[in-house]
N, C-alpha and C positions, 0 to 999 in steps of 0.2 A: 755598301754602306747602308746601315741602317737608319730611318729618320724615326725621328719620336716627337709629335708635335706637344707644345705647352698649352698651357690654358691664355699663353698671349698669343694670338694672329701672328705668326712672322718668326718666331723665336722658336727656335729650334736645336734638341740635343741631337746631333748625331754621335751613331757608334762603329768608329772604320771595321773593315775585317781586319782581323789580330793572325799573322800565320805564327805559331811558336811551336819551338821542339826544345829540343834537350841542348841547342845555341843557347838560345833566346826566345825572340821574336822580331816581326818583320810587320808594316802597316804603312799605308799612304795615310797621310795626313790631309794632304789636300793633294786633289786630283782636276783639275777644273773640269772636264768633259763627265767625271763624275758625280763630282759635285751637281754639276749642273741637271744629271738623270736622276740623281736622287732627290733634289729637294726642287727643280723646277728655278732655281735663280741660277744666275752667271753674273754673280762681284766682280767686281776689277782690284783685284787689292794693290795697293802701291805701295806699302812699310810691313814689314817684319818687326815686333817689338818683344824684348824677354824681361820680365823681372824675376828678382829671385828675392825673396823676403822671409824671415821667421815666424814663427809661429805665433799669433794674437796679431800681426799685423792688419789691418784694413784698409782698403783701398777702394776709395769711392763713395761717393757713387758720382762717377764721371761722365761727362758728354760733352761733345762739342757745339754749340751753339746755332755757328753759322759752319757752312760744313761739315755735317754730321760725318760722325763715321759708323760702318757696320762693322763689326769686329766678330771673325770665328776665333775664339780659345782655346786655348786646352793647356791640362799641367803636365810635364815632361819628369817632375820628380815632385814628391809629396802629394797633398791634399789641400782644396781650397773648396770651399761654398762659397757660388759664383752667381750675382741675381744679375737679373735684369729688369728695370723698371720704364713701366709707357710715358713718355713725358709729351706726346703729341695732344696737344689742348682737347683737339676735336676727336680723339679716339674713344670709343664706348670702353677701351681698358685703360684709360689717361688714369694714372695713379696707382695703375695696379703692379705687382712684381711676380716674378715669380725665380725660384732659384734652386739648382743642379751640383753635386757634388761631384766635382773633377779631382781626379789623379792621376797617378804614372800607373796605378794597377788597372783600372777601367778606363782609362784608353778615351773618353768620351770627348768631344767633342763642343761649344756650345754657339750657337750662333746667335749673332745681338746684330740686330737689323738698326740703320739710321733713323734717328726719331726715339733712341730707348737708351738710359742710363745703363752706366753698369758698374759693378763693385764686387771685389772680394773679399773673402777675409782668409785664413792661413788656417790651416787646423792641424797638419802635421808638425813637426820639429823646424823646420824650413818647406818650401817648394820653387819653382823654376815652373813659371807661368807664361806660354808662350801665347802672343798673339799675332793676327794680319789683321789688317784694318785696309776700308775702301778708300781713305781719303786721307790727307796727311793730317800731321798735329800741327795747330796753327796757337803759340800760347794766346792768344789774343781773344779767343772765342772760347776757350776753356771755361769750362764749369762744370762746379759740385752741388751737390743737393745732401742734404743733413743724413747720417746713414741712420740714425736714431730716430728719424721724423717721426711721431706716432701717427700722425694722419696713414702713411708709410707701412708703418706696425711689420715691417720685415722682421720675420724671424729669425735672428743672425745667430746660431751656434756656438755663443761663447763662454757656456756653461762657467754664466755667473762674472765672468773675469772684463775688465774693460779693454779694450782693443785699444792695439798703438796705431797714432793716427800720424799723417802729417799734419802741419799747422794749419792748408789750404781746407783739408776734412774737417779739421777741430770747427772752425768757422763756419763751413757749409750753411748755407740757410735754409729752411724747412722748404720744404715745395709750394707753400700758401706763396711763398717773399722770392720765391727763382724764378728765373727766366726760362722759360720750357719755349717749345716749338707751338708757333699756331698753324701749323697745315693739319 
């Protein structure tokens, strides 16, 4: 497995080995004892989660509150540009993003460490967005942060078009007015 560090501490694209012939192809996704040689962490994940959404959807920018969770992603069919934002008050990258385009043809990986938003948006026809997560969903501690915040200034790929939101995202508050993490 290959690592590819971001310009955030902790966030990380990996890209598994791809075996493929004239079948198919063949890839671990997650391997723990691998995982753990390649990037130096060992999660504990406890949920397996799938969406599958159309194209201009958006999703996020989600976190858990109390209970963070770390989520590894990947998309299993389509495309999605996938960020991740530091929402740890005391982080020297508190407010920054950064973000990875996943598909079913690059195979990639993206890891979002606890203490960091995350969001997608759809850019193929549909996609099938898998993820594992460290810790469960508790709706209770759920929260969003504005995907448009310009403090934010995420560059989302919507060439022009407005992204379908849920009503929970419609609402999201800017990050000046959310509740982030103070460790």
């Amino acid at each position: 497995m290959k690592v590819i560090p971001t310009s955030l501490p902790g966030v990380l694209i990996l890209e598994p080995r791809v075996f493929g012939d004239h079948r198919g192809f063949f890839l671990e996704s997650y391997q723990r004892k691998g995982f753990r040689e390649a990037t130096g962490l060992d999660p504990e994940f406890v949920q397996d989660n799938h969406s599958h959404s159309r194209q201009g959807v958006l999703r996020g920018i989600h976190y858990q509150l109390v209970k963070p969770q770390g989520k590894l992603v990947r998309v299993t069919s389509g495309t999605v540009w996938d960020v991740a934002v530091d929402l740890r008050r005391s982080s020297p990258t508190f407010g920054q993003w950064v973000g990875v385009e996943l598909s079913a043809e690059n195979h990639r990986l993206f890891w979002v460490p606890p203490g960091f938003g995350h969001g997608f948006v759809v850019l193929s026809e549909q996609a099938d967005f898998l993820y594992k997560t460290t810790e469960y969903w508790y709706p209770e501690y759920d929260r969003s942060i504005a995907w448009n915040d310009p403090s934010l200034a995420i560059a989302w790929p919507l060439a022009g078009q407005d992204p379908i939101l849920a009503p929970k995202d419609a609402a999201a508050p800017a990050l000046a007015q959310a509740e982030v993490y103070d460790e």
